[in-house]
C-alpha positions as CSV (number, residue, x, y, z in Angstrom):
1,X,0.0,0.0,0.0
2,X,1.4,3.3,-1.1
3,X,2.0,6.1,1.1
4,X,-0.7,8.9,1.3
5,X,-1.0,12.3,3.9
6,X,-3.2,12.0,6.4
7,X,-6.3,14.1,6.0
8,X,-6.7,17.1,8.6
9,X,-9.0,19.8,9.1
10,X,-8.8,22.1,6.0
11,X,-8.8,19.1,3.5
12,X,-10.2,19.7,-0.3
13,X,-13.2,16.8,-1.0
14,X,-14.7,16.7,-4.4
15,X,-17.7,14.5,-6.2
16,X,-16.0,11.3,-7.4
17,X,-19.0,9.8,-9.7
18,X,-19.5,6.0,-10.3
19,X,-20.4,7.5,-14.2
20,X,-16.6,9.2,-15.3
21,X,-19.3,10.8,-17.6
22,X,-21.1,12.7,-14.8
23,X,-20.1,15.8,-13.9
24,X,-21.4,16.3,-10.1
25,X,-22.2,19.7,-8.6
26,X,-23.3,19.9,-4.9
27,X,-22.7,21.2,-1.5
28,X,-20.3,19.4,0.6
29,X,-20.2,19.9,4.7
30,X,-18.4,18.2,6.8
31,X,-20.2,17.3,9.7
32,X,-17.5,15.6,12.4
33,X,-14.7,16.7,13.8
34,X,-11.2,16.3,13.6
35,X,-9.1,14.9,16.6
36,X,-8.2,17.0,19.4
37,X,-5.7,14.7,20.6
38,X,-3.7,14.0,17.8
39,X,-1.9,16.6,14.9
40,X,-0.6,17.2,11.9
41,X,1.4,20.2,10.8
42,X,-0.7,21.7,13.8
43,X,-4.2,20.8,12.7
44,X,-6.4,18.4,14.1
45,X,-6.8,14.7,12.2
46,X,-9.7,13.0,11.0
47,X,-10.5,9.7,11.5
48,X,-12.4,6.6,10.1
49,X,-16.3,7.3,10.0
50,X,-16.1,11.1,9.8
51,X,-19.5,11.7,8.4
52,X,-20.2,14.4,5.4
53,X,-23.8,15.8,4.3
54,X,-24.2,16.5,0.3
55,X,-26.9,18.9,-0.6
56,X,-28.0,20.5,-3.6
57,X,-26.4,18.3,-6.0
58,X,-27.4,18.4,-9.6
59,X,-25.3,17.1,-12.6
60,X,-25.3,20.0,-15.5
61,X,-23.2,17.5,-18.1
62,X,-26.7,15.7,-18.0
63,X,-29.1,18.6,-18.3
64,X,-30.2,17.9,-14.4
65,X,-30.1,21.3,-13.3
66,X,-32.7,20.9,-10.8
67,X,-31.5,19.9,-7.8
68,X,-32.5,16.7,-5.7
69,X,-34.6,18.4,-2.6
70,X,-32.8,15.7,-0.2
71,X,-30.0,15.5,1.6
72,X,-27.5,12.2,1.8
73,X,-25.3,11.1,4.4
74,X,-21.9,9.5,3.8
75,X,-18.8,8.0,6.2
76,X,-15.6,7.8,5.2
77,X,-14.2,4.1,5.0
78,X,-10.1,4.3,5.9
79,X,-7.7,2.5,3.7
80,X,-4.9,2.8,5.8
81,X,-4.0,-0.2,7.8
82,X,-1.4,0.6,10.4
83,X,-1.9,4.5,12.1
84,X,-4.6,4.5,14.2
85,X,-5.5,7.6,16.6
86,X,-7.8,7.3,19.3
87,X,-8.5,3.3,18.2
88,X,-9.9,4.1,14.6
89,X,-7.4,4.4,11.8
90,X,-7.1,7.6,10.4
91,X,-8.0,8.8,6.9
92,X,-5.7,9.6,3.9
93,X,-5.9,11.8,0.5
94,X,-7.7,9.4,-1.9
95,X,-10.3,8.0,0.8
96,X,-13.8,7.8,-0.2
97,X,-17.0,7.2,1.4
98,X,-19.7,4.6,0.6
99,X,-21.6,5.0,-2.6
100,X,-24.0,7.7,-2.0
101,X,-27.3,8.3,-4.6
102,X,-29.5,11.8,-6.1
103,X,-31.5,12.2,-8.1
104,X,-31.7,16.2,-9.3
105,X,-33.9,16.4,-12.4
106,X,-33.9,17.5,-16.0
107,X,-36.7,20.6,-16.4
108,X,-39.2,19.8,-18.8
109,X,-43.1,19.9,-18.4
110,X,-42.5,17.3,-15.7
111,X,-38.9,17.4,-14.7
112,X,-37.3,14.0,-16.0
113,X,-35.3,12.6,-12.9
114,X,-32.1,11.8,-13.5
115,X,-30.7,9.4,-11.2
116,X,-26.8,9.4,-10.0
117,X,-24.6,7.9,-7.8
118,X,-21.2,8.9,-6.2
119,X,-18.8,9.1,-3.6
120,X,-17.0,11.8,-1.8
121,X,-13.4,11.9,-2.3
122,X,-10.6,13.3,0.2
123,X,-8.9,15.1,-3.2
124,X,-6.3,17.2,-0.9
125,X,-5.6,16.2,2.5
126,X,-4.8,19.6,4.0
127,X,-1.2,19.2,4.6
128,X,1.8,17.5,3.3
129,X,4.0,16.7,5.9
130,X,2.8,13.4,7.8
131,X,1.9,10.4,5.5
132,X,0.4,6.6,6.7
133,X,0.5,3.5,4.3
């Protein structure tokens, strides 16, 4: 397993679509919180299940500009198999959550839905100093 950074507050997540062809717009909060116990380059490391909320997300490569009303919830599944902090392992750039589904529609007299399925992606961990494999 290759080495990656370990994520910390400030990371950079982006859509990672199960269709390359989709192109994923969409709010993305983060909505746990880093360690408090454990650093890197001074900021506060996030672990195994740290939770995200996607909102708003529409794909505009499709037409499907109107966005799906509902939120979805995703964890983060670690990859990593040696650093753990607090007893979870921690995550790394490149991590992804479960497969998460929308479905934002295409206007027309009845919007046409247009059904989509993703993850969320850890693109930029938020610092480049300590790494795990």
């Amino acid at each position: 397993m290759a080495f990656e950074d370990i994520a910390v507050n400030g990371m950079t997540l982006v859509f990672d679509p199960v269709n390359p062809v989709d192109v994923i717009l969409g709010t993305i909060t983060v909505t746990g919180s880093p360690s408090t116990k454990g650093l890197a380059n001074s900021l506060g490391i996030y672990k195994n299940g740290l939770t995200v909320t996607v909102s708003g997300v529409t794909v505009p490569s499709a037409g499907a500009v109107i966005p799906d009303p509902l939120s979805q919830l995703g964890s983060f599944i670690a990859t990593t198999v040696k650093t753990k902090l607090e007893n979870l392992f921690v995550l790394r750039e490149n991590d992804v959550t479960g497969v998460l589904n929308a479905t934002p529609q295409i206007p027309a007299v009845v919007p046409v839905p247009y059904p989509v399925a993703f993850r969320i992606k850890i693109l930029t961990a938020g610092q480049i100093k300590v790494r795990s494999n």
